[in-house]
Each structure stands twice: as C-alpha cells, then as structure tokens.
N, C-alpha and C positions, 0 to 999 in steps of 0.2 A: 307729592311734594308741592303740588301749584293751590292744591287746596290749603294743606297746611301753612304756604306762605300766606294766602289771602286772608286765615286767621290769626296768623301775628299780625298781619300787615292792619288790622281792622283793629287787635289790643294795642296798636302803637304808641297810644296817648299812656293807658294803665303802665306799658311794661316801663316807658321812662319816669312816669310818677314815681314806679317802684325803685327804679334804679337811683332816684333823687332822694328816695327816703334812707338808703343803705349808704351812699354815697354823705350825705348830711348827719352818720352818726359816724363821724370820727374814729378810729380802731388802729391806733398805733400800735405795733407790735409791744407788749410787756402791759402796756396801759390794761390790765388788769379788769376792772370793772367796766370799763367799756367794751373788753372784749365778752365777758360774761353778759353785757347787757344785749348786744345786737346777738348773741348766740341765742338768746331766750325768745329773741324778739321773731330772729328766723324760723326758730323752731314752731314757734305757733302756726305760723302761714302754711310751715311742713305738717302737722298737727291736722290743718282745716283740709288738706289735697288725701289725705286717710295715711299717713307715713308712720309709720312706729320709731318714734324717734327719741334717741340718746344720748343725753349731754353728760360728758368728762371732763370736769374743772380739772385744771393744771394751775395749783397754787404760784404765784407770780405772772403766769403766763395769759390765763381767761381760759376759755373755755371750748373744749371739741366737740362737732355735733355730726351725732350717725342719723342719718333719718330712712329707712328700709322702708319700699313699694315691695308687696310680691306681685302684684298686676296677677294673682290668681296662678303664679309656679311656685310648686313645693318648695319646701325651703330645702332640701338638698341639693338642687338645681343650684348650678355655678352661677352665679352672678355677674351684673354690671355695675363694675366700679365707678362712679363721678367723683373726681376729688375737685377742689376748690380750697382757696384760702381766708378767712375772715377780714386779716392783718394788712396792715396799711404800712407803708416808708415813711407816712408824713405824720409830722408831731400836732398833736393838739394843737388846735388854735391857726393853722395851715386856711381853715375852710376861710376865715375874715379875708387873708389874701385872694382863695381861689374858689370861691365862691361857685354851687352851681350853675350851669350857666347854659343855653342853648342859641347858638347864634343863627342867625335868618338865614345861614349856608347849611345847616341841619350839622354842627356839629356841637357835642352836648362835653363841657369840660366841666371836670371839680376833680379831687385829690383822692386818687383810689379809683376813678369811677374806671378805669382802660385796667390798671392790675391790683385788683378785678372784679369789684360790686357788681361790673354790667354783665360778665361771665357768670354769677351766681344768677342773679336777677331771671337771665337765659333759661339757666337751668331749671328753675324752678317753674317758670314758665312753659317750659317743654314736659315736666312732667302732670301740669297740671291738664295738658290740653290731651296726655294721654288719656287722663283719668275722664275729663269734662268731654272728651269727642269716643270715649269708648274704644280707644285702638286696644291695639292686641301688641305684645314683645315676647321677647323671646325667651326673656328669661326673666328674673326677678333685679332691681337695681337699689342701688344705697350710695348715697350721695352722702360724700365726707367732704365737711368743712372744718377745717385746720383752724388753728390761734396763732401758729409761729412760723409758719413759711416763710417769712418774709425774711427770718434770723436762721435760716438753717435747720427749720424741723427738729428743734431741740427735741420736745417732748410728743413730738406725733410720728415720728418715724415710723416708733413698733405700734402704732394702730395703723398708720398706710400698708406699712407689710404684714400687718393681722389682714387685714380685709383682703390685699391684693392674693395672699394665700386661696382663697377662696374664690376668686373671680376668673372668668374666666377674656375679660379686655376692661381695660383702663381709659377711661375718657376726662383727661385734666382741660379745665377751665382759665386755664392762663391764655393772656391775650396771644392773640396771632402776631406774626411778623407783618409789618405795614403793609397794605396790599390784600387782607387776609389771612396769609401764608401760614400754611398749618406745620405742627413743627415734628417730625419722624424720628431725630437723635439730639444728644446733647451732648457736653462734656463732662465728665466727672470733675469733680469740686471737693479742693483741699486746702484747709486754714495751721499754718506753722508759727507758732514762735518763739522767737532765740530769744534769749537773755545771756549777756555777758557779764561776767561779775572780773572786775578787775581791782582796784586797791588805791583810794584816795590819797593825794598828798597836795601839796603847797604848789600852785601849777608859776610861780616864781620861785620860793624859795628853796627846796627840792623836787624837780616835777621830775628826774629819776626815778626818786622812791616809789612812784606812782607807778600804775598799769591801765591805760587808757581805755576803758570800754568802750568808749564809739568808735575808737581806732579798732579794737576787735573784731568789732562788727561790722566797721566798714569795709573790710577783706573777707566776713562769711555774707555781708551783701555784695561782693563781688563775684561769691563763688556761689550764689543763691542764682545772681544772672547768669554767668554761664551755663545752666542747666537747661535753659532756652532749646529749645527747639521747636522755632515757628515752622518746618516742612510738615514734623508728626503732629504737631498739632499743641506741643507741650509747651506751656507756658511758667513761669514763675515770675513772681510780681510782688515785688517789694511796696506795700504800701501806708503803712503806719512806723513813726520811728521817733522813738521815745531817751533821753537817757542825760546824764549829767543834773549834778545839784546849785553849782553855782560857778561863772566864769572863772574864777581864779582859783578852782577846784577840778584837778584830775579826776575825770571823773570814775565811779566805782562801779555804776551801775548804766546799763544801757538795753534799749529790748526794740526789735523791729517783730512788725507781722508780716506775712508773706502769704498769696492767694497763689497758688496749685491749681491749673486746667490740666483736662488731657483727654484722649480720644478713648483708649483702651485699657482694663484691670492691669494689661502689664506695662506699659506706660508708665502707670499709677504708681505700682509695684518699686518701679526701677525707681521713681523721683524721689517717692517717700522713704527706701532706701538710701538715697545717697545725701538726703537729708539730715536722716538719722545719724550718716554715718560723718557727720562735720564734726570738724577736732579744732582747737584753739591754736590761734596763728601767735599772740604773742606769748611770750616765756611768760609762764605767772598767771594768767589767766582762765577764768572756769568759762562753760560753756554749756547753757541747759539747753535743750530743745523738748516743748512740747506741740502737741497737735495731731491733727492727720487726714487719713479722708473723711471728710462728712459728707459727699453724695457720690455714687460709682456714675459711672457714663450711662448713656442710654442711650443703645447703640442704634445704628441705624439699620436692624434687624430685619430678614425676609419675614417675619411676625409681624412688625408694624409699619411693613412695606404695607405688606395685605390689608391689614387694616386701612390706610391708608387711601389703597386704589377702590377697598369697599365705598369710602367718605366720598373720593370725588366722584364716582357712578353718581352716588345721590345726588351729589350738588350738581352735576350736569343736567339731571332731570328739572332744577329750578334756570337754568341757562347762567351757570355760574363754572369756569374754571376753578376748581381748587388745588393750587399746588403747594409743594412742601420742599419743607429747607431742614439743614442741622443748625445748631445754634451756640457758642458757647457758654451760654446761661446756665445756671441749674433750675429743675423744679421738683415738686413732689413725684412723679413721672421718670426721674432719673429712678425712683426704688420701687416701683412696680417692674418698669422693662428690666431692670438687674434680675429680677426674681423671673422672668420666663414672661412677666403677662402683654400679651401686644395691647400695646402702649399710643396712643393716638394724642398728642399734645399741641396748644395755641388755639383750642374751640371756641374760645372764646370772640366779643363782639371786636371786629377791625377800628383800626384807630391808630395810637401815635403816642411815644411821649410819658413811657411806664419812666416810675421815681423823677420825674423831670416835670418843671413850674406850666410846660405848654399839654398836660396831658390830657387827651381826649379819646373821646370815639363817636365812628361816624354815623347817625343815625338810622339812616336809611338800609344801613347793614343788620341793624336788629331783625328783621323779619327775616331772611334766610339764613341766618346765622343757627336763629329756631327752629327753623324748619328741617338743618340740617342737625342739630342736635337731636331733637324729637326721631329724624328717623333712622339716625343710629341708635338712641335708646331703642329701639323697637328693632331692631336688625342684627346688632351684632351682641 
C-alpha cells in the first residue's frame, strides 16, 4: 500500500489535470451530446490502459460506457464490478460561475468535480497503475459509467443488474461522507404522484358547483404525512405542488409529488401499499395515483459488512481509519446489494458540498484514496 501511495502521491500534478479536464466538460443529466461526447472522450483513455470497451447510446439520455480489463482471468471468472456516473446536477453554463479552481489550502472546487469526475478520474487511474506496475487481481474488472444517475437510472438499471448478475463485489464511486466515510447501506427510494381532478366553476359566482382540487389534495397531503415514521426510518415528503388555472377559478385540476425513503422491501411494501390505497376525501372528486419504487434499499448486509472490514484492513496498512456509515441517499449500489452482490459504496475522493455551489474535494486525499481503490481492485 506505501508503495502504491508514493505512486499516486508522485502522479498528483497528472491525476488533477485529469480531473480538471472531466470536470470542464460540463454533463448535465439529459444534455445529450455532451453526455455522448465526454463518453467517447473517456473511452479512449480506456482504449489506451488495453480495456475492451462498449458504448450504449440512450437516445435522449447520452451515452453508457462498459469498458472490460481481464488482467489475464478467463472470462468465466466472476467479476469486479466499478460502477460510476457521467452526469452532473448542474446546468450548462454553471462552470462561468464555478469555475475550476485550486486554492493554496489544497482544496480543488468546480461543479461535478466531489459527485463525481474525481471518483472516475480515481478509478481510472487505479487501473492504469495495475496495468503500468504489472500487479496481479484476482479476478477480471469492468468499470460501468452510467448517463443518468443523477435522474434515477432511467435507462441504465437493467445494464447495472446485467453486469452485477455476473459479478461477484460491487465497488460504486460515489463520493464518501465528509470525513471519507465509506457508505455499507442506504434507503430505498420511491417517487409518487397524485393528481386530483375535481370540477371548475365561478369561485364568486357559483363556487358550490365547483369541487376544489387543492382542497382534495390538501387532505391526501395530510394523509401522505401521516405515513411518517421517523423511528423505522420511513419517510414521505411532500415536495413539488402544482394546480389551479386562475384566482377567480375553482380549481379542477391539482397534482403534488411525494419522495418515499425507507430502510426495508417491507417497509417499502407497506407505504406503497397504502399509497395506492388513497381514496377521494371530497364528494365529486377523482383521484389518480401514479409511481413507485425506483431504487430497493441497500441494506446494511453481513456481505457488505465483510466487504467492508476487507477495505479498512487495507487502509490501515496506509495509516488511514476507514469507517462507514448508512446513508439515506440513493445510488446505483442500491441495485447491485438488492441482487446479493456485496456492495461497497462512497470510494470515492473526500470532500464536501455534492449538488451544492461550495462543492469540492480535498486534494491531498487523492493519493490514498488510489491506493485503496487499486487494492481492492486486485483483492476482492
């Protein structure tokens, strides 16, 4: 481990060039050809390290890129999963405000660079030093970079659960909790929403004849909060709320969305049942519900314990603590641990400030951060 630090610690100048050049091509989620272009752009570098590598446009979305080491194991040999994300929260045009940036305290900011340019960056750089210092792994690895994480894994789902089928541990590149803190569980993640349709009239002249749609829904956002329960871990969260045409109009039409957390499939099970199961408070009134779950939890497993207490062994060998937390964010990592595969997530470079104007990370963490990448690639 003290060797492989002293070789990042020595690429330190290249690995942040790199991360200043992935970081400087913009990649808002949807943004299309910008997500096609830094996929093309990545794939070469993968290309130059000997990767067999496979890019999947996703019409609207850009483009997903598999890029397969065997490091010399059959290809029946189970595999090591790396997943990573392309996609950015921040819109075009973000960089003029948040410009790369490295300040004389060695911390490096710009828009993407913490979730998570710097985590690819890593990665690639960890495979490279396998190839360039000759080590040896244990099995064969395939590093998947997504186009849509950042919206929900619309269109890469079923390629994380194609590969994670085959693998046999899961290593996501999403940033750590501050601190480092590598992440072992999450919460499942569930998007709902109501539409009430109720019946316009004169909100002077006859506002009888009428059937109030926000009034509808502001008693199934009532009954959306009850559902609460902060001890299990259950959350529901009223947070978009749309509806009515014009002040002096009853309104007919009204729609809220609601975010779903939870720790367990039954949990899950029970909310999105009682969801479904909302019936119309006023006389007169319709009431659609659509949605559901879009990621299972990812539990905090004796699979990704192990994993886990594997990672910090290593990192003690660099004189680094590594501990772990649950989190309830979701990531691609929620659908690998659903599927069985121990799941190790947040390997990414320490920092601060994912989707928020102060985001960074801190540089002097790049080099172990490598090092411990690199010898889980080769370990587990």
């Amino acid at each position: 481990m003290s060797n492989l630090f002293n070789h990042f610690n020595a690429r330190h100048q290249v690995i942040l060039d790199s991360i200043r050049t992935l970081v400087e091509r913009e990649t808002t989620s949807r943004e299309e050809a910008r997500l096609n272009e830094i996929a093309g752009f990545v794939a070469n570098w993968l290309q130059e390290l000997g990767g067999v590598v496979e890019l999947t446009p996703q019409p609207g979305y850009g483009t997903h890129l598999r890029a397969r080491f065997d490091f010399g194991h059959a290809s029946t040999t189970p595999q090591l999963l790396v997943i990573g994300h392309l996609d950015t929260v921040w819109p075009v045009g973000t960089l003029q405000q948040m410009p790369f940036r490295v300040t004389p305290e060695g911390v490096a900011h710009g828009p993407g660079i913490f979730d998570m340019k710097s985590g690819i960056v890593v990665a690639i750089e960890s495979l490279n030093a396998i190839r360039s210092l000759a080590l040896q792994t244990k099995r064969p690895i395939t590093l998947l970079l997504t186009c849509d994480e950042e919206i929900g894994s619309r269109t890469s789902r079923p390629l994380v659960e194609e590969e994670a089928k085959r693998a046999a541990g899961a290593l996501v590149l999403e940033p750590p909790i501050s601190g480092g803190v590598v992440k072992t569980g999450r919460k499942g993640i569930g998007v709902f929403n109501l539409r009430a349709v109720g019946r316009a009239a004169h909100a002077g002249l006859d506002p009888r004849q009428g059937v109030n749609a926000i009034v509808e829904l502001s008693h199934q956002v009532l009954r959306l909060a009850a559902l609460n329960d902060y001890e299990r871990g259950v959350t529901v969260s009223v947070g978009l709320v749309n509806g009515g045409s014009a002040l002096n109009v009853v309104p007919a039409e009204a729609t809220v969305k609601a975010d779903v957390r939870f720790w367990t499939p039954e949990d899950g099970d029970r909310v999105v049942n009682e969801i479904r199961g909302l019936k119309p408070f006023l006389e007169g009134a319709q009431l659609e519900i659509t949605g559901g779950i879009n990621r299972p939890p990812m539990p905090r497993s004796q699979k990704n314990i192990a994993l886990y207490e594997h990672a910090r062994t290593l990192a003690a060998e660099i004189g680094f603590d590594l501990k772990d937390a649950v989190v309830g964010g979701g990531s691609d990592g929620n659908f690998t641990a659903a599927l069985g595969v121990p799941t190790l997530d947040g390997l990414g470079v320490d920092g601060s400030g994912a989707h928020a104007d102060h985001e960074h990370i801190i540089v002097s963490d790049i080099p172990r951060r490598a090092a411990l990448l690199t010898r889980l690639m080769q370990t587990v």
